[in-house]
N, C-alpha and C positions, 0 to 999 in steps of 0.2 A: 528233357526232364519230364520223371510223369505228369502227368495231367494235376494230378490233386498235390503236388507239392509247390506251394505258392512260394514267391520271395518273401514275403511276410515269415513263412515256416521255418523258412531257413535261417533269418537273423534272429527270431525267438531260438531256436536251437542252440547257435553261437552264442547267444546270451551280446547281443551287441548295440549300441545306441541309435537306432533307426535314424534320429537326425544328424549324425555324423555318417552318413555312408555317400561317397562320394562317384561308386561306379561297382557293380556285381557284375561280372558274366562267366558263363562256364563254357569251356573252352573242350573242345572233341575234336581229335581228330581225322574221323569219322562223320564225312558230311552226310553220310546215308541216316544217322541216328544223332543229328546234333543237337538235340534236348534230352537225350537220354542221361543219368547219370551210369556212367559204366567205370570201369577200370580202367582205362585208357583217357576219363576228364580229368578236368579238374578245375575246381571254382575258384578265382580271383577276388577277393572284396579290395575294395578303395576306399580308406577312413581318413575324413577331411581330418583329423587331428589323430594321434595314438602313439605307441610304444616307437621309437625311433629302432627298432628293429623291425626284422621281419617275423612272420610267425607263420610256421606250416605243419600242418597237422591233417589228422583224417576226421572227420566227422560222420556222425551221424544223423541222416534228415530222414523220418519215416522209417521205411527198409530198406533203404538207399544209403551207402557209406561211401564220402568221397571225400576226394583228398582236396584243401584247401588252404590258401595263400591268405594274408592277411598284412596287409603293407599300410603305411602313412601315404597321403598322397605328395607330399612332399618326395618322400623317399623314390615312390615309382615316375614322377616325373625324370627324377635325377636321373633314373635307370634308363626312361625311353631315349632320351635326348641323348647319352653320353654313356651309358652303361657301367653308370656309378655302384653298382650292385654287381657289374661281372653279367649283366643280363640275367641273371638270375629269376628275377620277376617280370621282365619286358621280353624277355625272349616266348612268351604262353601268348604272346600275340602273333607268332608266326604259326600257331595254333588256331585255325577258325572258330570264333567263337559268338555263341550266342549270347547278346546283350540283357542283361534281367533290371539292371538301373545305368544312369548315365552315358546314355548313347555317344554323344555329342562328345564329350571328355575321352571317353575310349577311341572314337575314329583320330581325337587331336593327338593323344598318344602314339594312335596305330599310325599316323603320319611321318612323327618324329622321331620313333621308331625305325621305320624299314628308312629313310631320309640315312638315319645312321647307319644300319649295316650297309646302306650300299656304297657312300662314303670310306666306310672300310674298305669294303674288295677293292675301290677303285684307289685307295691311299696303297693299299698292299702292291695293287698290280705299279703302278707309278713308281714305287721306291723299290721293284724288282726291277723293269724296264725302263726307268726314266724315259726321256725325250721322246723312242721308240713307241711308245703308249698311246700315241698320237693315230699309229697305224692299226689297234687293235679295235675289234669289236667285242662288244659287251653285250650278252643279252640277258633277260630278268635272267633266266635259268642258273645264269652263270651266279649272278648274286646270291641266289636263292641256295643253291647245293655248296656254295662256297661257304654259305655263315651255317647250316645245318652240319658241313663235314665239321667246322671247326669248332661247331656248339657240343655236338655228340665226342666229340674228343677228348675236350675238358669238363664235361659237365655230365656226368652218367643219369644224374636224373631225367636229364631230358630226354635220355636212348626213349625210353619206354613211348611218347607221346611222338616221337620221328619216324620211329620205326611202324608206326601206326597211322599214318599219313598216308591220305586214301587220293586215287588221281582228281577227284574232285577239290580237294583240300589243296592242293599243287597247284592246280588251277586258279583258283581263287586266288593266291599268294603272288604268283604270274604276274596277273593283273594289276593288282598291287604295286607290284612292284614297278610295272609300267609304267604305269601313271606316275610314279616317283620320279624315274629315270628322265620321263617325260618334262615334268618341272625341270631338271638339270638343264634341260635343255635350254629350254626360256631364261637358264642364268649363263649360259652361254659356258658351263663346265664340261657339256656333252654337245656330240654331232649326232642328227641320226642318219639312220642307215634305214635300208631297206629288210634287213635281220638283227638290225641292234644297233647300238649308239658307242660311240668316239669317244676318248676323251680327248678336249680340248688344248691347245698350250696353255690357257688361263688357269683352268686347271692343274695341270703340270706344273705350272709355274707356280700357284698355290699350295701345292703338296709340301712340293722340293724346297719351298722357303719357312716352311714350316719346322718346328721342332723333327730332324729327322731320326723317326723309330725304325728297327726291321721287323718283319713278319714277324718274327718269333717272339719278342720282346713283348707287342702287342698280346701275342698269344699268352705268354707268362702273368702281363696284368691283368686279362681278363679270368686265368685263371685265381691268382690269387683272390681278387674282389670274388668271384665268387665263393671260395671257400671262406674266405670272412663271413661273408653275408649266410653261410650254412651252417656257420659257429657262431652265428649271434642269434640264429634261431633258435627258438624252442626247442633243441635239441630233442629233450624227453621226451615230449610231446610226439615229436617224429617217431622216435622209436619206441616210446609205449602205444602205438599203434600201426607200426612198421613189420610187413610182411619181407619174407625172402620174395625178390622178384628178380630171375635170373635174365631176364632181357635188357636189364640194366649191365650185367656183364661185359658185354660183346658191344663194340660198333657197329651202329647198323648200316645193311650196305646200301649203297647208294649211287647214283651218275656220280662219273667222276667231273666236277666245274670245270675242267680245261675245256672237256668235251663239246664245251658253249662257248666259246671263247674263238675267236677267229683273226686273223690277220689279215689286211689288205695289201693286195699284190697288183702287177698289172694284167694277171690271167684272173682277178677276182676274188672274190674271199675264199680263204686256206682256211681247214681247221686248223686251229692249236695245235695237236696232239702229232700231227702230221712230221714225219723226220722220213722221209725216201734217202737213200742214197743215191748219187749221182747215177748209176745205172737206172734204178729205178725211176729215176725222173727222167731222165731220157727214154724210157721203153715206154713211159705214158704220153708222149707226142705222137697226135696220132699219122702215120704214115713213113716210121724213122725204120732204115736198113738197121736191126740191131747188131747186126756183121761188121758194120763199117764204125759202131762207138769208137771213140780215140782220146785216150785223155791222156795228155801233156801238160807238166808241171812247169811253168811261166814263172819269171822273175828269179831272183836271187834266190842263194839256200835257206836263206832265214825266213822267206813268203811265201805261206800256203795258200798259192794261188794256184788256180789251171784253166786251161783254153779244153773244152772240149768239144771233137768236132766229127760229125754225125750226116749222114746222108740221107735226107725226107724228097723221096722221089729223085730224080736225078740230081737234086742241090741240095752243094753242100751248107751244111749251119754251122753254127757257133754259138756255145753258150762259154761266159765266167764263174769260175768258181771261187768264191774264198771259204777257206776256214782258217778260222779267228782260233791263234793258240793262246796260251796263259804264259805264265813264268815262263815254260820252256822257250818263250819266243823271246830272245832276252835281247832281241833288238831296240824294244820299246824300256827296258829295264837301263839297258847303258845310254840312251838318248833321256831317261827321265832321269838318270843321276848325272847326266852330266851337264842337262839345263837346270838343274836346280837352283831354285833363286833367281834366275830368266823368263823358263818358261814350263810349268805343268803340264806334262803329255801322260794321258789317260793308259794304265798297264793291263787293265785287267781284261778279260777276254771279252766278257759278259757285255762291259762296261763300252771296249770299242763297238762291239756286233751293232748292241744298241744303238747304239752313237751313228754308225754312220748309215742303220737303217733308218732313221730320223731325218736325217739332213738327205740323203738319196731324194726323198717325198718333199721335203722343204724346198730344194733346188730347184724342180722341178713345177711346184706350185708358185716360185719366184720368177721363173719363165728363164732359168738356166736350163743347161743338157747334161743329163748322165744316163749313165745303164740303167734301166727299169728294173725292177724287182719280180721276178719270176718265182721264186718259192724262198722258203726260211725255213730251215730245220733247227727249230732254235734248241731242240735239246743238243747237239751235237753242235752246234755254234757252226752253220756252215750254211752260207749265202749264194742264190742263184741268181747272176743277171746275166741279161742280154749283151752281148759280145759288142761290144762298141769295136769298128772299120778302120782303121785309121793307125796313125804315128804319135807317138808322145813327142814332147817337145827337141829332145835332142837328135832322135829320129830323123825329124821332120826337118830341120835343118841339116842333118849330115845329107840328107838325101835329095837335097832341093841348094846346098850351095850356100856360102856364106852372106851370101847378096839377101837373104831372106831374116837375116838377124833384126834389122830393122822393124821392115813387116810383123816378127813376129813378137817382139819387144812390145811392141803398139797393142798387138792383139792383146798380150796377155795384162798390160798395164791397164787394159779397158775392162778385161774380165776383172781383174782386184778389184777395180774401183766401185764398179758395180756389185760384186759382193759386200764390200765393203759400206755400201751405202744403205743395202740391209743391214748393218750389223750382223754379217755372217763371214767368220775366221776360218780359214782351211787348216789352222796349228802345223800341219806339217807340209808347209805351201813348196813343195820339189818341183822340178820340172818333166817329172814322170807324172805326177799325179791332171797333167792339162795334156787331153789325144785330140789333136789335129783330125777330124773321123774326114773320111772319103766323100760326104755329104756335104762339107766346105764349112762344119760346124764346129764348135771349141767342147769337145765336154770335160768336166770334172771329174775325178774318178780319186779311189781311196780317203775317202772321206772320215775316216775315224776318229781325227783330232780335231773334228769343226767343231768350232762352240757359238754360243750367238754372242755378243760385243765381248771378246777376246778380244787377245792384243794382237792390232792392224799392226804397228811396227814390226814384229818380228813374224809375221807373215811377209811383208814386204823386203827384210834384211836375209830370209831364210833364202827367199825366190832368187833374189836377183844373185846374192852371191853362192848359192847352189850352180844353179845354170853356168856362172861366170867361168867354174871350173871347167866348162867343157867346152871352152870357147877360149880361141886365142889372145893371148895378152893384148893384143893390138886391137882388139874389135871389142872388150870386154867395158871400155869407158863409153862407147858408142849405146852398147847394149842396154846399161845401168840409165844412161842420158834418153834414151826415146820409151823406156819405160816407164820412166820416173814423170817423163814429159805426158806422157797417154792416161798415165794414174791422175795430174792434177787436173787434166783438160777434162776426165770425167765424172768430177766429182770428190776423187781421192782428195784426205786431207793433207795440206802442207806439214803439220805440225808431226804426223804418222810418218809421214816420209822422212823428218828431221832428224827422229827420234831412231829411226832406223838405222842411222848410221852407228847408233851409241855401242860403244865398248858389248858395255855386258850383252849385248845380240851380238856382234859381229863374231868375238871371242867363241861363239859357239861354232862358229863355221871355219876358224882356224886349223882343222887337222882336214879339212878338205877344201878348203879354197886359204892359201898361202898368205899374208897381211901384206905382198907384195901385189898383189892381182886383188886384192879388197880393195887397196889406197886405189884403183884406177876406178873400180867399181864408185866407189868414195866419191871419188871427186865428179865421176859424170851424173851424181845425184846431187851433188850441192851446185856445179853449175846451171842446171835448171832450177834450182831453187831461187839462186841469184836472179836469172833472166825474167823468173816469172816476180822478182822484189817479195821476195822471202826468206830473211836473212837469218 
């Protein structure tokens, strides 16, 4: 501002009640000249009482014309906290600005404020990635170009003041926003990170129980509020002093948010944006024969999965691949129509990806075993882990002899129980999905239908009479009896095991284990129910 135009000047100008101004500052985004009145400010007042609209117009202070906001404080609270205006008027805070009255009231605003937008990206990012959310990193940056890409979208008056954001002005905002993210932390919503902060499951769990909106929707009420809040203005007033200004036109450009946004792996943080294809990630190991790449497509027709296998110096490697299909994978379509009313198993691509990149990091931080996470190309929904050694469960018995049924009954009855006593459901508990690895280790693998306290019973009903099928009638009451025996001895509950046997579960397993080899199943789970006096 020049020199000789006082605050005094400018509410004489406005014709305004000097003991109702509740907070003045004018806002540049231009920190090389931030008291200057130019074309690119613009002045904010705060009236403890006034017109329950907003009012924006141009003025004129001396030989200086600028453009100005005129709110209730009532009204711009509403706005900072909650963007009851569409941001409309609280968004000139992500504009640096210099303070001319009420210092103190503007930093509590600028607080609860960026408090909200960051809230937002992290509501948006949680209800695109649910559970998975857990694995990403957040940095201000990412907050910061996320609520500007979405502000300049719906809102062209602000092109002009964004598109004028000097690296200084970034900076400052940064910071801000740091120290925001930073609070989260102390409420235990965010992790941090050595380049940016987590969100938390508390968080997660807070979003996802919340009224669930999607991106868009949110986007739609922020625009309507503010086009209300543009037709309750002074309309006239705008345009009896409204010039053509064509950088309002155009979006302006800007980093794209993803570009901050990062995912934890076990080779370290991935960018976002990052989608290799399988060659391409193999040619980035450093020391891999690219001659000898070999990808083999593993499991049934209906699983996009592959072993691929690769020569780094004389040895050879192994990585896994899945890519997670949608509808066209209509394995998970005829398995969710025809546990309907049993059991809900998750269809959508997005939905499993996430899902079991979620629970891969939770298993793991529970002090279970699975394949680690080598890269995510989440646009192309296609996961890299580490090649787990070893036999899945039927394997491992056809190739070790029926003498090992026992043995392996125990093992697996131990891993449930222990799941279970997390409160963590595998949904689709097969005997493919547990590898015997070479290491003399159990791990978990295909994780897409874990949920956290899902139903124990029909994890328990799926397993024992899946497996049963592949296993002789004569050994399959054996099988049901030392697992059901290893599940109670650790910890598994009686009441999950009872319940296990019930109709509406078993019935789901009738077009692949026969009701004649269930009843043997059957009964070697309610005679240790018995023995252990649980009737």
């Amino acid at each position: 501002m020049s020199q000789n135009v006082s605050l005094e000047k400018i509410i004489t100008s406005l014709n305004l009640p000097g003991d109702q101004i509740t907070s003045v500052s004018l806002h540049s985004p231009r920190q090389l000249e931030p008291q200057l009145f130019s074309t690119t400010s613009r002045l904010l007042i705060v009236l403890d009482k006034g017109s329950e609209r907003v009012k924006m117009m141009n003025s004129r202070v001396d030989d200086a014309v600028i453009s100005t906001i005129i709110v209730n404080k009532s009204l711009f609270v509403k706005d900072c906290i909650g963007e009851e205006l569409g941001g409309a008027v609280a968004h000139l805070l992500l504009i640096p600005y210099t303070h001319l009255a009420g210092e103190e009231f503007l930093k509590n605003m600028e607080a609860n404020y960026f408090k909200h937008i960051s809230m937002e990206s992290l509501r948006n990012l949680v209800l695109s990635y649910r559970l998975s959310s857990t694995l990403f990193i957040v940095t201000p940056e990412y907050i910061l170009y996320d609520k500007l890409k979405r502000l300049s979208t719906i809102y062209p008056p602000s092109r002009t003041y964004i598109r004028n954001l000097d690296k200084k002005s970034i900076e400052i905002n940064l910071k801000k926003l740091e120290k925001t993210l930073e609070a989260f932390v102390y409420e235990d919503y965010l992790k941090k990170h050595s380049i940016g902060f987590s969100p938390t499951e508390k968080l997660i769990d807070k979003i996802l129980t919340e009224k669930i909106l999607i991106k868009t929707s949110e986007d739609f009420e922020h625009f309507f509020k503010l086009y209300m809040t543009t037709r309750q203005a002074t309309l006239l007033d705008v345009l009896r002093h409204a010039t053509i200004d064509p950088s309002t036109l155009t979006i302006p450009k800007m980093p794209e948010p993803e570009s901050y946004l990062y995912t934890i792996t076990s080779l370290g943080p991935q960018p976002f944006p990052t989608r290799l294809t399988i060659e391409e990630f193999i040619k980035n190991i450093e020391g891999v024969d690219a001659e000898s790449i070999r990808v083999r497509r593993v499991g049934g027709i209906l699983n996009a999965t592959y072993t691929v296998e690769f020569y780094r110096g004389k040895k050879i490697e192994r990585i896994f691949i899945k890519k997670y299909l949608n509808w066209s994978d209509f394995k998970w379509v005829v398995a969710w129509l025809w546990a309907l009313g049993a059991k809900n198993f998750s269809i959508m691509a997005s939905t499993r990806m996430s899902n079991e990149i979620f629970f891969i990091n939770k298993l793991i931080e529970l002090g279970f075993n699975t394949a680690e996470i080598l890269h995510i190309n989440w646009k192309d929904k296609i996961l890299f882990q580490k090649y787990i050694e070893g036999e899945n469960t039927i394997q491992y018995i056809k190739n070790r002899g029926l003498e090992k049924i026992g043995e392996v009954a125990e093992t697996l009855g131990k891993v449930i129980a222990q799941l279970h006593l997390n409160d963590v459901t595998m949904g689709d508990c097969n005997p493919f999905s547990f590898i015997f690895g070479n290491d003399k280790k159990i791990y978990l693998t295909d994780l897409e239908q874990c949920s956290l306290k899902g139903l124990k019973p029909w994890d328990l009903t799926e397993l024992i009479l899946y497996t049963s099928h592949y296993l002789p009638a004569s050994r399959v009451e054996d099988f049901a009896y030392n697992f059901s025996k290893a599940y109670l001895e650790n910890g598994g509950k009686p009441q999950d095991l009872k319940e296990s046997t019930m109709q509406k579960y078993t019935r789901l397993l009738t077009p692949l284990t026969p009701f004649w080899i269930q009843s043997r199943a059957i009964r070697g789970i309610q005679k240790i129910l018995e023995e252990k006096g649980y009737h």
